[in-house]
C-alpha positions as protocol buffer text, in pm:
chain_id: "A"
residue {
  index: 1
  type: UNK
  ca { x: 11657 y: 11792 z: 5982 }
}
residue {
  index: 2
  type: UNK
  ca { x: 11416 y: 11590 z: 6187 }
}
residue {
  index: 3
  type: UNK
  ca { x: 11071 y: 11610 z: 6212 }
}
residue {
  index: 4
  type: UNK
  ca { x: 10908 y: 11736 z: 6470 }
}
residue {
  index: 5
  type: UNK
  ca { x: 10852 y: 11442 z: 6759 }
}
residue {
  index: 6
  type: UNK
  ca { x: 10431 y: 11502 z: 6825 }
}
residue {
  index: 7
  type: UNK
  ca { x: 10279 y: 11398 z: 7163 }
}
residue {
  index: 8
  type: UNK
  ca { x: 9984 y: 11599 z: 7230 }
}
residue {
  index: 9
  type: UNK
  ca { x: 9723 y: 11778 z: 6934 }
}
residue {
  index: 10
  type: UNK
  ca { x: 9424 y: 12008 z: 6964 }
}
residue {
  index: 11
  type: UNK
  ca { x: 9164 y: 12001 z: 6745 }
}
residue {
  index: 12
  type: UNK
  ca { x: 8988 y: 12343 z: 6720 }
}
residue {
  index: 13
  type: UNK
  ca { x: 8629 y: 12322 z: 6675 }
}
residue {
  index: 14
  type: UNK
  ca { x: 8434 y: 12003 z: 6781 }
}
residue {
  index: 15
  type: UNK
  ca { x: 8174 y: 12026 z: 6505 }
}
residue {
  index: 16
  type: UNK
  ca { x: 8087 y: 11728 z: 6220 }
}
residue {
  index: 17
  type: UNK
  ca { x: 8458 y: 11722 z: 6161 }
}
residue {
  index: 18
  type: UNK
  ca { x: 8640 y: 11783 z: 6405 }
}
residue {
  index: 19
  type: UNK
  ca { x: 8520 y: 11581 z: 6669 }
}
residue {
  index: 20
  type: UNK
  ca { x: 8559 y: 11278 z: 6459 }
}
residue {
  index: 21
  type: UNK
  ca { x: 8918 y: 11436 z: 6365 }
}
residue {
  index: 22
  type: UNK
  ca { x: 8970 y: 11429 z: 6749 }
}
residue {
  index: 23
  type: UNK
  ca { x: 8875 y: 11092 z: 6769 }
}
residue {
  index: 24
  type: UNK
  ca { x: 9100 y: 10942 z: 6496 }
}
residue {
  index: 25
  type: UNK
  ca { x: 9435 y: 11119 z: 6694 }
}
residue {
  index: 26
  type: UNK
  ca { x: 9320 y: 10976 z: 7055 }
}
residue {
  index: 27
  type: UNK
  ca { x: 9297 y: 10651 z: 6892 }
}
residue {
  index: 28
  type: UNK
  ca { x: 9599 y: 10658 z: 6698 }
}
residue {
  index: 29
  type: UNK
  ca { x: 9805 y: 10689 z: 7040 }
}
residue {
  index: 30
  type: UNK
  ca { x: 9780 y: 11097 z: 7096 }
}
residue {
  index: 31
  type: UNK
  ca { x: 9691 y: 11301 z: 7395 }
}
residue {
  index: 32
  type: UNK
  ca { x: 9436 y: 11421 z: 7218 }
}
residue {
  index: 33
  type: UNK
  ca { x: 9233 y: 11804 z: 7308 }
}
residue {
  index: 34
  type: UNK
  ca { x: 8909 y: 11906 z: 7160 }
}
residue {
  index: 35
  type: UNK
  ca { x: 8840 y: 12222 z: 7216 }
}
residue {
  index: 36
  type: UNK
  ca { x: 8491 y: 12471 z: 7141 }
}
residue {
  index: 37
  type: UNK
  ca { x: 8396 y: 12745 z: 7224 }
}
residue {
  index: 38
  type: UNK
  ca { x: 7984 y: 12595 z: 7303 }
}
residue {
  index: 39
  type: UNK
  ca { x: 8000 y: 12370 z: 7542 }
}
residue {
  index: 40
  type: UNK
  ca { x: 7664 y: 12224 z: 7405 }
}
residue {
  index: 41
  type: UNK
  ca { x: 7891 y: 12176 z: 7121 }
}
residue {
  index: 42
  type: UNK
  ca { x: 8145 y: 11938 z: 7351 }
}
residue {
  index: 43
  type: UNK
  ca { x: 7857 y: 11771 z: 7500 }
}
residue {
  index: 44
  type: UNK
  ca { x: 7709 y: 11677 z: 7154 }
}
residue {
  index: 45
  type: UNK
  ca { x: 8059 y: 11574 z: 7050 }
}
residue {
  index: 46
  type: UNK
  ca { x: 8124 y: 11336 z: 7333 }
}
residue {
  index: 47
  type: UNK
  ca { x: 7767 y: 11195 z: 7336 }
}
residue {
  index: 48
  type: UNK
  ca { x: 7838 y: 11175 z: 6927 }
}
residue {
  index: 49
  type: UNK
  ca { x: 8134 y: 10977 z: 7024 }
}
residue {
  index: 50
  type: UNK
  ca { x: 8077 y: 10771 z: 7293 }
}
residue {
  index: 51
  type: UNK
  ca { x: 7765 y: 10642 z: 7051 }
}
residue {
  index: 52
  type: UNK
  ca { x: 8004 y: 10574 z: 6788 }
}
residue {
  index: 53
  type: UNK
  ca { x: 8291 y: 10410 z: 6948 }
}
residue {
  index: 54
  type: UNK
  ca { x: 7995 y: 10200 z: 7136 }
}
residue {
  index: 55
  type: UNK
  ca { x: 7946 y: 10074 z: 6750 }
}
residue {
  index: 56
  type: UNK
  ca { x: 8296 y: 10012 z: 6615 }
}
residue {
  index: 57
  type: UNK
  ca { x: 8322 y: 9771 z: 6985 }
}
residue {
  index: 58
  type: UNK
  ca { x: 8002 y: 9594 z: 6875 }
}
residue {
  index: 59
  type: UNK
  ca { x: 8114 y: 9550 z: 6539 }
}
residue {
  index: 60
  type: UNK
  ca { x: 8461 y: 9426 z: 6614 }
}
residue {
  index: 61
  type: UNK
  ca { x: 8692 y: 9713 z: 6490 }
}
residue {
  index: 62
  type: UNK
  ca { x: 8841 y: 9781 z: 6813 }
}
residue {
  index: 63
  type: UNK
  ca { x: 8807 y: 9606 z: 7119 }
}
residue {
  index: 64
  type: UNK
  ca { x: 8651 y: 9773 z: 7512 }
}
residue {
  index: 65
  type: UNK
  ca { x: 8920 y: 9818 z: 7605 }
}
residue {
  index: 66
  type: UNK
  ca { x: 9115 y: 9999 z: 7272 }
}
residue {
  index: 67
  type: UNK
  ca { x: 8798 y: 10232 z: 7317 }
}
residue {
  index: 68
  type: UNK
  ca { x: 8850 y: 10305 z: 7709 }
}
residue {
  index: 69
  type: UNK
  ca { x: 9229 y: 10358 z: 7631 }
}
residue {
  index: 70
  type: UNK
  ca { x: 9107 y: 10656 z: 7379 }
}
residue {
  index: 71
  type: UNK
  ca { x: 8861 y: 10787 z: 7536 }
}
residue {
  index: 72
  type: UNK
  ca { x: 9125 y: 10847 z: 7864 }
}
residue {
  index: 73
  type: UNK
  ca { x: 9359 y: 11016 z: 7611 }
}
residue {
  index: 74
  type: UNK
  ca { x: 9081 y: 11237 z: 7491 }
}
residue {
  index: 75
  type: UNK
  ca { x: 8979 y: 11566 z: 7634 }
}
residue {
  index: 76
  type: UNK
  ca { x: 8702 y: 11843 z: 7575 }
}
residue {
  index: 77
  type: UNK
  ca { x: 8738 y: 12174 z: 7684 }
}
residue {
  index: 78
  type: UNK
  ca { x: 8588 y: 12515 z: 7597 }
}
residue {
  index: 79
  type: UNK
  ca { x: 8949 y: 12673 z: 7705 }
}
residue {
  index: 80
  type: UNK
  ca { x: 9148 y: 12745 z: 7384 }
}
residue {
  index: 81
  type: UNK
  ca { x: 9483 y: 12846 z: 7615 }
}
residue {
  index: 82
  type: UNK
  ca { x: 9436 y: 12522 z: 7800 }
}
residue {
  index: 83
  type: UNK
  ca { x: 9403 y: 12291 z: 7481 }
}
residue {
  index: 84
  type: UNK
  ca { x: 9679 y: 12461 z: 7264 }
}
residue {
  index: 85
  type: UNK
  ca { x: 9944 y: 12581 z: 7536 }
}
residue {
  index: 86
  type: UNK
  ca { x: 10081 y: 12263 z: 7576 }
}
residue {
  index: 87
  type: UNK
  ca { x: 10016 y: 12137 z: 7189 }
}
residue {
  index: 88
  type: UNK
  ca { x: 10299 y: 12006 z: 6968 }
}
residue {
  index: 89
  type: UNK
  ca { x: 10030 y: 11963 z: 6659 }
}
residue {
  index: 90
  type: UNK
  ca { x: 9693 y: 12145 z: 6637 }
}
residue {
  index: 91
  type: UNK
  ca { x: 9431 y: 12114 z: 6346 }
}
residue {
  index: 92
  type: UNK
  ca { x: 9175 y: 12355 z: 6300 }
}
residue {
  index: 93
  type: UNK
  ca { x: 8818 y: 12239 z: 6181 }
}
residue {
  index: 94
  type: UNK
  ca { x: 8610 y: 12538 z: 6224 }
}
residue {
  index: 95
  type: UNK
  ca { x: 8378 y: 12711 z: 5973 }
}
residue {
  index: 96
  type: UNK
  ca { x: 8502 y: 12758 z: 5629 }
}
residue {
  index: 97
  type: UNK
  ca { x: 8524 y: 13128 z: 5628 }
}
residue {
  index: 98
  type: UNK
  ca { x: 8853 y: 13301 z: 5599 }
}
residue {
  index: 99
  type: UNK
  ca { x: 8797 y: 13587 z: 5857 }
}
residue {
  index: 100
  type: UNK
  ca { x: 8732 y: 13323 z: 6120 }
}
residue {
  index: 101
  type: UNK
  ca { x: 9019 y: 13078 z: 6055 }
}
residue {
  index: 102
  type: UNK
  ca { x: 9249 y: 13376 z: 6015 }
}
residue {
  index: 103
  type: UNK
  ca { x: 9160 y: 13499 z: 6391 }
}
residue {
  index: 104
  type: UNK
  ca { x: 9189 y: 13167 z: 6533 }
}
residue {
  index: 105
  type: UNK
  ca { x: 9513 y: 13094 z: 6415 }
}
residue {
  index: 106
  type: UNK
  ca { x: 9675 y: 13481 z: 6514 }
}
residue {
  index: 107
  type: UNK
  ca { x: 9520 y: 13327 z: 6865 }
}
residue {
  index: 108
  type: UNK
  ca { x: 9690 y: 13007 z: 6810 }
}
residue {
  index: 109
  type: UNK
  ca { x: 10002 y: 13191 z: 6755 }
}
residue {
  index: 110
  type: UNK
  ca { x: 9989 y: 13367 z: 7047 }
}
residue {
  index: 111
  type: UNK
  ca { x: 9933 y: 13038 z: 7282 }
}
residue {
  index: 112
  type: UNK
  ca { x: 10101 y: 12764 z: 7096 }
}
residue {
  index: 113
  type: UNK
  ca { x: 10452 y: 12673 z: 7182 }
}
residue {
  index: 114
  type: UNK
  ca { x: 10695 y: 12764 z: 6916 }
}
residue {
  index: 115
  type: UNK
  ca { x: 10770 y: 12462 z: 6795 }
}
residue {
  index: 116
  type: UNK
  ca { x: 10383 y: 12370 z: 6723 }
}
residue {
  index: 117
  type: UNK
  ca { x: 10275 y: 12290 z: 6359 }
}
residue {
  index: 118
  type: UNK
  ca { x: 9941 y: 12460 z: 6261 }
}
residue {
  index: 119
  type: UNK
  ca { x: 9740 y: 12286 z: 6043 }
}
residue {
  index: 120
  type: UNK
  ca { x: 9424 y: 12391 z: 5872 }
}
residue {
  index: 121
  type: UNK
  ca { x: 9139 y: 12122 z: 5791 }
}
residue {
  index: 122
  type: UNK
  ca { x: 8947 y: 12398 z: 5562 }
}
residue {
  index: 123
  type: UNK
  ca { x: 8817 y: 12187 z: 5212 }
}
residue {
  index: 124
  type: UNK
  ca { x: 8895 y: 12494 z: 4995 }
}
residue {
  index: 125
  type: UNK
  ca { x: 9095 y: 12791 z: 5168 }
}
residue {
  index: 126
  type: UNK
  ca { x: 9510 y: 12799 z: 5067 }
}
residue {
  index: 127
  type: UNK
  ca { x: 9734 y: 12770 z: 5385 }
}
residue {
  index: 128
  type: UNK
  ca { x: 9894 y: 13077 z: 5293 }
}
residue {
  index: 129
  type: UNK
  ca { x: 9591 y: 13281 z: 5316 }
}
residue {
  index: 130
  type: UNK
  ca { x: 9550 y: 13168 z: 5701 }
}
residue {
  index: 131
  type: UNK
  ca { x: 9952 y: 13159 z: 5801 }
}
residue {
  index: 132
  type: UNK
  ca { x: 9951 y: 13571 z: 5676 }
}
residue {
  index: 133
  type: UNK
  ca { x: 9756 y: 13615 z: 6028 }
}
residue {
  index: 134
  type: UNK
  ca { x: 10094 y: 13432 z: 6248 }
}
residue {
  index: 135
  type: UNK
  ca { x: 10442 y: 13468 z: 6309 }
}
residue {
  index: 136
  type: UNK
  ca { x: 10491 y: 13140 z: 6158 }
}
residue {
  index: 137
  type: UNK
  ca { x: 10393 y: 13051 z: 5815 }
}
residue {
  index: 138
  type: UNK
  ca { x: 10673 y: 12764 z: 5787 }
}
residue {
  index: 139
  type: UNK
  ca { x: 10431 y: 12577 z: 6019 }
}
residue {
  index: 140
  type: UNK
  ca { x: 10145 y: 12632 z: 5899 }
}
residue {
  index: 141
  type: UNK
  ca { x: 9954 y: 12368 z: 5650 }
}
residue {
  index: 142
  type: UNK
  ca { x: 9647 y: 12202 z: 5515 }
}
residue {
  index: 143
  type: UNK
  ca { x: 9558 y: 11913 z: 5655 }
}
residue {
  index: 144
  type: UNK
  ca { x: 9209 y: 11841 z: 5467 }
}
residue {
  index: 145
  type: UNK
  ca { x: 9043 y: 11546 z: 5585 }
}
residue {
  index: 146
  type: UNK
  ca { x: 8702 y: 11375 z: 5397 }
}
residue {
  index: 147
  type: UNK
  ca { x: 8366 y: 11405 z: 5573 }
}
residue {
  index: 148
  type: UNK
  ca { x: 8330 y: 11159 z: 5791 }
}
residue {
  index: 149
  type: UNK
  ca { x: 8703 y: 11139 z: 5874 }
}
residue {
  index: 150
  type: UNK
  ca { x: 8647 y: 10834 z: 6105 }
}
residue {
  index: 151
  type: UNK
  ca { x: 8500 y: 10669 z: 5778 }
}
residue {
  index: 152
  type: UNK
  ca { x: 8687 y: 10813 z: 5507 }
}
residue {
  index: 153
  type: UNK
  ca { x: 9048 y: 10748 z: 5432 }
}
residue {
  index: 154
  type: UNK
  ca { x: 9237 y: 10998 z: 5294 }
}
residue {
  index: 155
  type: UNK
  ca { x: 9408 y: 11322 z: 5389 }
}
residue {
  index: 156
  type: UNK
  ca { x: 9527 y: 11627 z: 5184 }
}
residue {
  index: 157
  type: UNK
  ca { x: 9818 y: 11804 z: 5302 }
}
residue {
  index: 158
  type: UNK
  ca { x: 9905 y: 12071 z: 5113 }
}
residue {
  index: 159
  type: UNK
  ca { x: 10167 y: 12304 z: 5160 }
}
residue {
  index: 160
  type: UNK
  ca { x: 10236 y: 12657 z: 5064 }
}
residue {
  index: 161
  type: UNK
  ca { x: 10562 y: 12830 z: 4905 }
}
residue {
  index: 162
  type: UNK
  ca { x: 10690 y: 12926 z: 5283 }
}
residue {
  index: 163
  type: UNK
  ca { x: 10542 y: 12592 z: 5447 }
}
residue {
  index: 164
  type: UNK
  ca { x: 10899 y: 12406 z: 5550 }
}
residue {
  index: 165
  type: UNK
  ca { x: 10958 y: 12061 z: 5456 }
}
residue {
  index: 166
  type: UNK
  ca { x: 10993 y: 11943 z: 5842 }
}
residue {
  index: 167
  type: UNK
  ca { x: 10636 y: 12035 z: 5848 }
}
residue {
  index: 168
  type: UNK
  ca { x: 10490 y: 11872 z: 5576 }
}
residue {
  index: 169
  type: UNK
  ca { x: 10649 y: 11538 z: 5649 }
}
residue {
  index: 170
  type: UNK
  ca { x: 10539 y: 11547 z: 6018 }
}
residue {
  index: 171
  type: UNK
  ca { x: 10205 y: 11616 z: 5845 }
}
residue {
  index: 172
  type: UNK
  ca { x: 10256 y: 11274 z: 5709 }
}
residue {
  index: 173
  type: UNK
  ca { x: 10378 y: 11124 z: 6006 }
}
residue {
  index: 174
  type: UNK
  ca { x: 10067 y: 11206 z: 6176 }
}
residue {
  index: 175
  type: UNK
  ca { x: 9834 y: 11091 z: 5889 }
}
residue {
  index: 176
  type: UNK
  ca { x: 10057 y: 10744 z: 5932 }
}
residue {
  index: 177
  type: UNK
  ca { x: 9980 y: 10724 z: 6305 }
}
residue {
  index: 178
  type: UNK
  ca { x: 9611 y: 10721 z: 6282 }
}
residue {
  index: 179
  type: UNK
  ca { x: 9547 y: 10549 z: 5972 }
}
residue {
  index: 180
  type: UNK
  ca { x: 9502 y: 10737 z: 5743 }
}
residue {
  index: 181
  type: UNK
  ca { x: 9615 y: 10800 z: 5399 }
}
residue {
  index: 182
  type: UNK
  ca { x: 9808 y: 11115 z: 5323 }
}
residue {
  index: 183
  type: UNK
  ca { x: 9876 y: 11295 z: 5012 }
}
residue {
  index: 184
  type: UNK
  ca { x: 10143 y: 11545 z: 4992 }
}
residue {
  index: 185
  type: UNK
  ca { x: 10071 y: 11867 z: 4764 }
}
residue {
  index: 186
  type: UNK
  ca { x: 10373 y: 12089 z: 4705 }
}
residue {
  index: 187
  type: UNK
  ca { x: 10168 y: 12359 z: 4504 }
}
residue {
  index: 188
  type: UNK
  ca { x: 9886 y: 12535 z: 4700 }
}
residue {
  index: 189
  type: UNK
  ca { x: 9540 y: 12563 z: 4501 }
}
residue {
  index: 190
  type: UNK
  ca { x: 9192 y: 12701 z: 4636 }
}
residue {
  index: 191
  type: UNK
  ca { x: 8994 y: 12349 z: 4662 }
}
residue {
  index: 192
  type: UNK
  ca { x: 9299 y: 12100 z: 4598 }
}
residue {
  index: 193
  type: UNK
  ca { x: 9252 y: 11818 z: 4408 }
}
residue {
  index: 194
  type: UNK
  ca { x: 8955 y: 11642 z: 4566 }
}
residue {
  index: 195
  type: UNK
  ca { x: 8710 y: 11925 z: 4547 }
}
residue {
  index: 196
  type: UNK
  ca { x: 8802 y: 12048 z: 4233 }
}
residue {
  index: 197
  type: UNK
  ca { x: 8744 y: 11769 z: 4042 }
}
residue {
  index: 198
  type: UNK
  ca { x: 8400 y: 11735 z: 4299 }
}
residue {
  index: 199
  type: UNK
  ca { x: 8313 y: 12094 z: 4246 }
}
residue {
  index: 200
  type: UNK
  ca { x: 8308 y: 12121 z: 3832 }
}
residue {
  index: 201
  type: UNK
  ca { x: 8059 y: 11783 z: 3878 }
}
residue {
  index: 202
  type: UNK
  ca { x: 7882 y: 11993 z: 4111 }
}
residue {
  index: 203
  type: UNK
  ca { x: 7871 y: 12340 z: 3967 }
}
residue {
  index: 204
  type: UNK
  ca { x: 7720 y: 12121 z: 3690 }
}
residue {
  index: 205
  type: UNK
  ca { x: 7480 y: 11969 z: 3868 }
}
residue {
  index: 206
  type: UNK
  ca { x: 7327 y: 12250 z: 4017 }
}
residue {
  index: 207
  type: UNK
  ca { x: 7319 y: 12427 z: 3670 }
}
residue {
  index: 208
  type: UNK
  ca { x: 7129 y: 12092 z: 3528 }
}
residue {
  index: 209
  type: UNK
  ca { x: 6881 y: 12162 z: 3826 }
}
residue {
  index: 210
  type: UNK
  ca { x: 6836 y: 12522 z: 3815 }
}
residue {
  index: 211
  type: UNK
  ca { x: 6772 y: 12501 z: 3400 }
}
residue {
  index: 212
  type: UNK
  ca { x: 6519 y: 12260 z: 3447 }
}
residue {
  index: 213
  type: UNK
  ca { x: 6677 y: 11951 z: 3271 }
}
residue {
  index: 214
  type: UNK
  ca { x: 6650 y: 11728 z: 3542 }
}
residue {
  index: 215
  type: UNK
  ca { x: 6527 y: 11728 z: 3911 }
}
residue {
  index: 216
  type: UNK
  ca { x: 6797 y: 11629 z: 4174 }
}
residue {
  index: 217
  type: UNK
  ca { x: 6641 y: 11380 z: 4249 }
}
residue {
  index: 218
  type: UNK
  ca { x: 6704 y: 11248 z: 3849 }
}
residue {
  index: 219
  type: UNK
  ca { x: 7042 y: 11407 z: 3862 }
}
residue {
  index: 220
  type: UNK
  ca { x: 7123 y: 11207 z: 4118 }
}
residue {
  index: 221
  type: UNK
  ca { x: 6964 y: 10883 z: 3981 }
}
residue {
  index: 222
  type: UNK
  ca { x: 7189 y: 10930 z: 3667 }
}
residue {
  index: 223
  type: UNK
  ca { x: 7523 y: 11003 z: 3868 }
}
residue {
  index: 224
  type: UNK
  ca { x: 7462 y: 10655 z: 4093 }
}
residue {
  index: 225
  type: UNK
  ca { x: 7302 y: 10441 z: 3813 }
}
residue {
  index: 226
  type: UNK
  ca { x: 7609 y: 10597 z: 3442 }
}
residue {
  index: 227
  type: UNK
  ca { x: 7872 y: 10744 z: 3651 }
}
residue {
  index: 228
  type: UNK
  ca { x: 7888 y: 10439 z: 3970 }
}
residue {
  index: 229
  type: UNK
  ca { x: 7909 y: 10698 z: 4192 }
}
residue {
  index: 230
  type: UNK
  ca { x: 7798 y: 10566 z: 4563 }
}
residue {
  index: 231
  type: UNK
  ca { x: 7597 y: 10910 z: 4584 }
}
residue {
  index: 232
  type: UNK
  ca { x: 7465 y: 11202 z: 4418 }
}
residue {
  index: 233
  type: UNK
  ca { x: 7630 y: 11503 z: 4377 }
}
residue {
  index: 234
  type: UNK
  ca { x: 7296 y: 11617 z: 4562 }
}
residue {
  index: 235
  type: UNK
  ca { x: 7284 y: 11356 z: 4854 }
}
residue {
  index: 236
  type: UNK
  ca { x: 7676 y: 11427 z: 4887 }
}
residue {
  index: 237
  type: UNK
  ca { x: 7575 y: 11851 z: 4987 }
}
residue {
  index: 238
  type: UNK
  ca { x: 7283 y: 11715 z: 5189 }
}
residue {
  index: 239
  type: UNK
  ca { x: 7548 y: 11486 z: 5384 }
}
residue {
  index: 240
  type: UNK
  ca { x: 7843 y: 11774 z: 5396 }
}
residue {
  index: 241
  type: UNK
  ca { x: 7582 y: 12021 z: 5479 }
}
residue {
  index: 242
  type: UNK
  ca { x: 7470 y: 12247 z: 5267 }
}
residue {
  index: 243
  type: UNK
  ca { x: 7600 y: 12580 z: 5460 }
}
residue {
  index: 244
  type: UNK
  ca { x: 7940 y: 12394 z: 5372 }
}
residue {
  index: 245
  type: UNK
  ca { x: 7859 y: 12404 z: 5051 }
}
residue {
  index: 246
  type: UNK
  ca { x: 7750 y: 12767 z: 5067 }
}
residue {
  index: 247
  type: UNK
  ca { x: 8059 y: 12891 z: 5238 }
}
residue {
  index: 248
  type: UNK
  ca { x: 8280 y: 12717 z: 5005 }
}
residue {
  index: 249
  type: UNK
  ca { x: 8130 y: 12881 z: 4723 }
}
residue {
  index: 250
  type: UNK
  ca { x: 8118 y: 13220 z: 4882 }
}
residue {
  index: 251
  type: UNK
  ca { x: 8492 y: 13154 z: 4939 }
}
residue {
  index: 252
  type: UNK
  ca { x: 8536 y: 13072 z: 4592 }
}
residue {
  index: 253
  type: UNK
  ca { x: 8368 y: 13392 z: 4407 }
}
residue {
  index: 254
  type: UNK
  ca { x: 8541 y: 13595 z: 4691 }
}
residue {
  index: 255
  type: UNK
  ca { x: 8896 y: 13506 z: 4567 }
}
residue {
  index: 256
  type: UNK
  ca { x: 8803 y: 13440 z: 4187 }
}
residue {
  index: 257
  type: UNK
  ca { x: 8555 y: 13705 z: 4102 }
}
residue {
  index: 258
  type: UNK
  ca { x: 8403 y: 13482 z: 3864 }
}
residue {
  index: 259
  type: UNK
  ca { x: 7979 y: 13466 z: 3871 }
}
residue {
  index: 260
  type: UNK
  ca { x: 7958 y: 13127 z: 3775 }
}
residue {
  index: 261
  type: UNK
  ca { x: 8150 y: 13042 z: 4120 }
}
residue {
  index: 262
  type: UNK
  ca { x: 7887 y: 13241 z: 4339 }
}
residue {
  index: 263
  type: UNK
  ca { x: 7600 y: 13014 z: 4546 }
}
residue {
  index: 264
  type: UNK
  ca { x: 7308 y: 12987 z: 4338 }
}
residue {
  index: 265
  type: UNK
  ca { x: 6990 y: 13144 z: 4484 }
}
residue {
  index: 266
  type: UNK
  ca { x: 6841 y: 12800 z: 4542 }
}
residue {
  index: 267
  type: UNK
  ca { x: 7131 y: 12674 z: 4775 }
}
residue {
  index: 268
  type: UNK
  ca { x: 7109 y: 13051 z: 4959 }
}
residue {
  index: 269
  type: UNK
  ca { x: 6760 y: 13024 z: 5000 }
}
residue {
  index: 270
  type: UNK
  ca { x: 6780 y: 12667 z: 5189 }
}
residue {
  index: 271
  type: UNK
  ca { x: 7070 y: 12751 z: 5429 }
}
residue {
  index: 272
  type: UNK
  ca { x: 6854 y: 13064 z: 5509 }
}
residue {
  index: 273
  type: UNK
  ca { x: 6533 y: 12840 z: 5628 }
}
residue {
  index: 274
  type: UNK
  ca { x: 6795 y: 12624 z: 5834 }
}
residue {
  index: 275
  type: UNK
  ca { x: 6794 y: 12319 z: 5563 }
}
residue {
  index: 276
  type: UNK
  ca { x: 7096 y: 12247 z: 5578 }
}
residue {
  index: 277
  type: UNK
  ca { x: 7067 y: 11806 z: 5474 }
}
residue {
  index: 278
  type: UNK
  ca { x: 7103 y: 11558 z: 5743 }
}
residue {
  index: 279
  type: UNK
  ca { x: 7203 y: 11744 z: 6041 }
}
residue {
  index: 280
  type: UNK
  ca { x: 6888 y: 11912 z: 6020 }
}
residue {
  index: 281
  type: UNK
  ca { x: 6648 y: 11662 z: 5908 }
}
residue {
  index: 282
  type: UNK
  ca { x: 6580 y: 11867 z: 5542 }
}
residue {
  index: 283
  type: UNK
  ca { x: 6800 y: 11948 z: 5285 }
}
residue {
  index: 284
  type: UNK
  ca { x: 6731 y: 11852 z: 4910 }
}
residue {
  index: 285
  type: UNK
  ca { x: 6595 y: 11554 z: 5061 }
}
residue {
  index: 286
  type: UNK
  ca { x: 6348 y: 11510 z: 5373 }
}
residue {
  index: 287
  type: UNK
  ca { x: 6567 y: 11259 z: 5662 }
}
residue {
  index: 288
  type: UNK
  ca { x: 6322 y: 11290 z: 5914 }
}
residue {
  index: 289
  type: UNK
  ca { x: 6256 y: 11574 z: 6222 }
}
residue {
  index: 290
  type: UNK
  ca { x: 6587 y: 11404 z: 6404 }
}
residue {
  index: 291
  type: UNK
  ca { x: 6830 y: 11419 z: 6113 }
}
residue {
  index: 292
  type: UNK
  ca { x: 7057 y: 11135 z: 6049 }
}
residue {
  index: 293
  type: UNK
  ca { x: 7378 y: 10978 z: 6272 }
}
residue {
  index: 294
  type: UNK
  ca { x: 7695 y: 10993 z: 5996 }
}
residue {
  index: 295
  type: UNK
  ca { x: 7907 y: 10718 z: 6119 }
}
């Protein structure tokens, strides 16, 4: 069987993901739809955008007119039947919480062409989870892109027992066309590979912390200095976001059960007072009242 021949993707949700997810298909040569339902969210994404690209011109990766090409093959809309109607490939980056993904995509369903693949960008939550909610779970996957996508270079697709094989190699397909590298999973586990092996360095971590062994600001020091990690596991929640980090865990004790998987009162307690790391100026650490740009 061939795979599916993609022209045009939506990108659901224009937040820290997927408007750089958007990005990376316009520039890879697809009509490209980014679609919210804020518009202050579209505005901050195309403002977020138009400073990047304005970057990657001045430092040679792509040329004025590369950038001028993508932007005319990328749109933003706040109309979900508008951006998906037409769709041959749509990716999902909204928040990581199960009852929300699962409504978008039994929207999705209802709007998408038939022959659309449905793909899920969530870090943690199994495809087959999400496809229960459609008429369609042979299309559905995970397509789990690294924060920042336009930086990072690697994609996990993952699929799930009923996830066909046309699917998952058009997955790859697409992960060819913009430049990224995918990785094909055949067995469906919460978190993947990535994460899991992140999230037992993390889990630790935070226990380190909230025994008193070390501050994070030590545990961190240690990780960069022994380990030659480029960050802590500390600065890496304060640069994800740290109500990422608290969804994915609430995620995680939802499906296992297991205490030692539920958000420890210190993360809780920061997402509450809005300190969420970067985007906000003050997570573990203190980035100033404007927050920091993530290329």
């Amino acid at each position: 069987m061939e795979n599916l021949t993609v022209n045009k993707i939506c990108v659901v949700g224009a937040g820290q993901m997927g408007h750089q997810i958007a990005m990376l298909c316009a520039l890879g040569g697809y009509q490209t739809a980014l679609q919210d339902v804020k518009d202050e969210a579209l505005s901050k994404a195309k403002s977020s955008l138009e400073m990047l690209m304005g970057q990657w011109v001045r430092k040679g990766k792509i040329t004025e007119q590369q950038k001028a090409e993508a932007f005319g093959r990328l749109s933003f809309t706040a109309d979900l039947e508008k951006a998906a109607s037409d769709a041959d490939y749509i990716i999902e980056a909204a928040v990581e919480k199960l009852e929300v993904k699962r409504e978008i995509f039994k929207q999705l369903d209802a709007i998408a062409p038939k022959h659309a693949i449905l793909a899920s960008n969530s870090s943690t939550i199994v495809n087959s989870l999400i496809a229960e909610a459609t008429a369609r779970p042979e299309k559905v996957c995970n397509m789990h892109f690294f924060f920042p996508p336009l930086v990072m270079d690697c994609v996990e697709v993952v699929m799930s027992e009923k996830t066909s094989e046309e699917t998952a190699q058009t997955a790859m397909e697409v992960c060819k066309k913009i430049g990224r590298t995918g990785v094909l999973l055949r067995k469906e586990i919460s978190g993947f590979v990535a994460n899991r092996i992140l999230g037992a360095l993390q889990k630790e971590a935070m226990h380190l912390y909230e025994a008193g062994i070390a501050d994070f600001k030590e545990i961190d020091l240690v990780i960069k200095k022994a380990l030659r990690h480029p960050i802590g596991p500390f600065e890496l929640m304060d640069l994800s976001g740290l109500d990422v980090a608290y969804y994915v865990m609430q995620q995680q004790y939802a499906e296992s059960g297991n205490p030692e998987d539920k958000p420890p009162a210190f993360i809780e307690e920061k997402v509450k007072a809005g300190e969420l790391g970067r985007k906000t100026g003050k997570g573990f650490y203190d980035y100033g009242e404007k927050g920091v740009e993530t290329p």
